[in-house]
ZAMARGU-4260 file (C-alpha; in steps of 0.2 Angstrom, whole numbers, plus 5000, padded with zeros to 4 digits):
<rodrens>
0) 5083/4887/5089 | 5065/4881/5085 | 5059/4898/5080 | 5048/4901/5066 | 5051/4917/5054
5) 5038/4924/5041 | 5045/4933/5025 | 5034/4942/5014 | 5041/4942/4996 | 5052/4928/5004
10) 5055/4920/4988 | 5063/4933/4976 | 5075/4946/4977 | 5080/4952/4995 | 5065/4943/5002
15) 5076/4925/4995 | 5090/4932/5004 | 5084/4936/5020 | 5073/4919/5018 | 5089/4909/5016
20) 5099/4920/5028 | 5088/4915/5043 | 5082/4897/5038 | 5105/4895/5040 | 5103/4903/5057
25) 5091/4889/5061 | 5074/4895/5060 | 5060/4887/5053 | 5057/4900/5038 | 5040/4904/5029
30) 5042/4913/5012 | 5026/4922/5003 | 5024/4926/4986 | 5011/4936/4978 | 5011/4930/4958
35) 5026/4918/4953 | 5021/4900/4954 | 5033/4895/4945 | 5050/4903/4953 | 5041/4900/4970
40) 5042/4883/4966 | 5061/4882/4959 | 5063/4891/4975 | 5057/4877/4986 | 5064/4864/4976
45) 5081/4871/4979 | 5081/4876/4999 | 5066/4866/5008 | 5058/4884/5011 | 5040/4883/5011
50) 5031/4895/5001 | 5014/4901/5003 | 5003/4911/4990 | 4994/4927/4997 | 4991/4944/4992
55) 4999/4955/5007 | 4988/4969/5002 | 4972/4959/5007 | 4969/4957/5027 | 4958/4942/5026
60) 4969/4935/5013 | 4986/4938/5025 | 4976/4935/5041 | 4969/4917/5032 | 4986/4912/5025
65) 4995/4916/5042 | 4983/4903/5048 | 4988/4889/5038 | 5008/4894/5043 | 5006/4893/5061
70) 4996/4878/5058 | 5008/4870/5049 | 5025/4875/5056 | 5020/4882/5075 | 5018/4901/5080
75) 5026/4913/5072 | 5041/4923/5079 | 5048/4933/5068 | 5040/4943/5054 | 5051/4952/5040
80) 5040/4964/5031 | 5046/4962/5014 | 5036/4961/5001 | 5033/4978/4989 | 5029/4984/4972
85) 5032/5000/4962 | 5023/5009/4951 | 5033/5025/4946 | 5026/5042/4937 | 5030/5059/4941
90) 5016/5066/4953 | 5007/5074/4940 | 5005/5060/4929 | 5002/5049/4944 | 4984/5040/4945
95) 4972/5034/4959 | 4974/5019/4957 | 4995/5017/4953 | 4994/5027/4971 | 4981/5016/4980
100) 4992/4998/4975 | 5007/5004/4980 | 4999/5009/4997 | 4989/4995/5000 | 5004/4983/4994
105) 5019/4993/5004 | 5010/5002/5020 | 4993/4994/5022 | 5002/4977/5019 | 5014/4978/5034
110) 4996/4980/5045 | 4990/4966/5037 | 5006/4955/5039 | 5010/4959/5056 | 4991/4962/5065
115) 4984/4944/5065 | 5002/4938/5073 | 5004/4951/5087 | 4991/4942/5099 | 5001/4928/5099
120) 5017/4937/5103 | 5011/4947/5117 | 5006/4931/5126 | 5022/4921/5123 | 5031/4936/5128
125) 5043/4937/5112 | 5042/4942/5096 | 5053/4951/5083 | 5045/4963/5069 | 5058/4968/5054
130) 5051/4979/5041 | 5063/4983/5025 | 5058/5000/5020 | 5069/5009/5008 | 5082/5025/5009
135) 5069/5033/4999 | 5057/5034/5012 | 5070/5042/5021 | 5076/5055/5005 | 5062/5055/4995
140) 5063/5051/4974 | 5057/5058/4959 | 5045/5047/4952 | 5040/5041/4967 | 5031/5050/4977
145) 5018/5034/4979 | 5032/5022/4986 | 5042/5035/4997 | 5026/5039/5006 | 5025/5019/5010
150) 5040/5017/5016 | 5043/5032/5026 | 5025/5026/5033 | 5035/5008/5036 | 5045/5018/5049
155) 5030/5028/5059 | 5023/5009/5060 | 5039/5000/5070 | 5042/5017/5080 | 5024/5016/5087
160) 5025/4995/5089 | 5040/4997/5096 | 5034/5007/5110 | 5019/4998/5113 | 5029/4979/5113
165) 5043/4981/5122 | 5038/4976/5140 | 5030/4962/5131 | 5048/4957/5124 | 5044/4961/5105
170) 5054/4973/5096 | 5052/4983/5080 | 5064/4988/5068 | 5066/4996/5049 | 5080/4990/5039
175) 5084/5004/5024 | 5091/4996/5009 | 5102/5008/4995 | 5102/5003/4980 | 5106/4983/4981
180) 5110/4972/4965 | 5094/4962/4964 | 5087/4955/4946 | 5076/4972/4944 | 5088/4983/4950
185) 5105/4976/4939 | 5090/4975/4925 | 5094/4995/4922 | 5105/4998/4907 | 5124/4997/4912
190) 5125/5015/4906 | 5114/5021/4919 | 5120/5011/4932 | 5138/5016/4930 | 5137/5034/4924
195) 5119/5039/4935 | 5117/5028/4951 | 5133/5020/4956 | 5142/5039/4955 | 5128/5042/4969
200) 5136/5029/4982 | 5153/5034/4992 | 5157/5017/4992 | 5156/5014/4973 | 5147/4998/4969
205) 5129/4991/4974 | 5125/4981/4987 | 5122/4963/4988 | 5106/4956/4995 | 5116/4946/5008
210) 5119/4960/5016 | 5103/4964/5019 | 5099/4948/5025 | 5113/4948/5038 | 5107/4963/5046
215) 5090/4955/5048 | 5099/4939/5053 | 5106/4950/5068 | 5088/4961/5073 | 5078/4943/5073
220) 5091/4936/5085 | 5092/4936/5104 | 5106/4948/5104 | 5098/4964/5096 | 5084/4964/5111
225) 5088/4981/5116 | 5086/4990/5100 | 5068/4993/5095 | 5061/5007/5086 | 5077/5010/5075
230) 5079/5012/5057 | 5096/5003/5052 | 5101/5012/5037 | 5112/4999/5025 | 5117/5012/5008
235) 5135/5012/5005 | 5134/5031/5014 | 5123/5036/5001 | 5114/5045/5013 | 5114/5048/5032
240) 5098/5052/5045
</rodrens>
């Protein structure tokens, strides 16, 4: 295929997922990491992925770092939007600054991740924008009024892309995860699992992040040029739009 695919928190989690998912679809795959020398490395080691160490919430960082991928592997394609952070307190116990991270990671990161490569894609008349939100930006969360807000955002940015790349032969899409069976998420006491989240899905078990990484597989490919603007909602029927 020749094409290249950046994944933000590409080497972790879903991000690792999606990252291995496309570079077996035969792209060239770039994989960010914010922090984790050391697992980015393992990571490399084990699949041939690239990794690259920026901060998504920094534009010159992104914009600098993008750079040094598209120098290094050719122009980039595909960007998955992946990368995120948490920092959970009810509103009233919520400071300025766990608000201001999150936003700057989660919402003004996805700017900062897809704004230096949509020059390129507009002139080569093809490009493919993927951003994993989350089906709390669709529900909202207790606790998280700071990350819901991001990624209902996520989805007001690839409706507005969306419309302004598709006679140029880019589309943009939201992907909207459940509650998948990553290290943080099966890192909740079993009790809770079982008695207080799991109950929650109809189809009684938590995802898997291949699944995720399949339904980016499919909104990178050639054969999902039609569908731009949508929100793909992957939960277990946990809860419908």
């Amino acid at each position: 295929m020749g094409r290249v695919a950046l994944v933000t928190g590409g080497s972790r989690g879903i991000g690792e997922a999606i990252s291995k998912k496309l570079q077996a679809e035969g792209y060239t795959v770039a994989a960010t990491y914010a922090g984790n020398d050391e697992k980015a490395a393992a990571f490399t080691a084990e699949t041939g992925i690239k990794t690259y160490k920026w901060n998504v919430a920094d534009y010159d960082s992104s914009k600098e770092g993008i750079a040094k991928v598209e120098a290094e592997l050719g122009p980039i394609d595909v960007v998955v939007a992946n990368a995120g952070i948490t920092r959970d307190a009810p509103f009233h116990k919520m400071t300025p600054e766990a608000w201001k991270e999150v936003v700057d990671t989660n919402l003004t990161g996805v700017f900062n991740t897809v704004h230096p490569v949509w020059p390129g894609m507009r002139e080569r008349g093809f490009g493919r924008v993927i951003v994993i939100s989350s089906i709390n930006g669709q529900k909202g969360q207790f606790g998280q009024t700071n990350y819901a807000a991001t990624k209902a955002g996520d989805l007001g940015i690839v409706k507005s892309l969306a419309q302004e790349g598709a006679a140029k032969g880019i589309t943009a899409n939201a992907i909207c995860p459940g509650y998948i069976g990553t290290e943080m998420v099966r890192a909740i006491p079993e009790k809770v699992l079982n008695e207080k989240i799991i109950p929650q899905i109809p189809a009684g078990r938590l995802g898997e992040p291949e699944e995720i990484a399949r339904c980016v597989a499919f909104l990178a490919s050639d054969d999902s040029g039609f569908i731009n603007g949508s929100t793909l909602s992957a939960n277990g029927a946990q809860f419908f739009v």
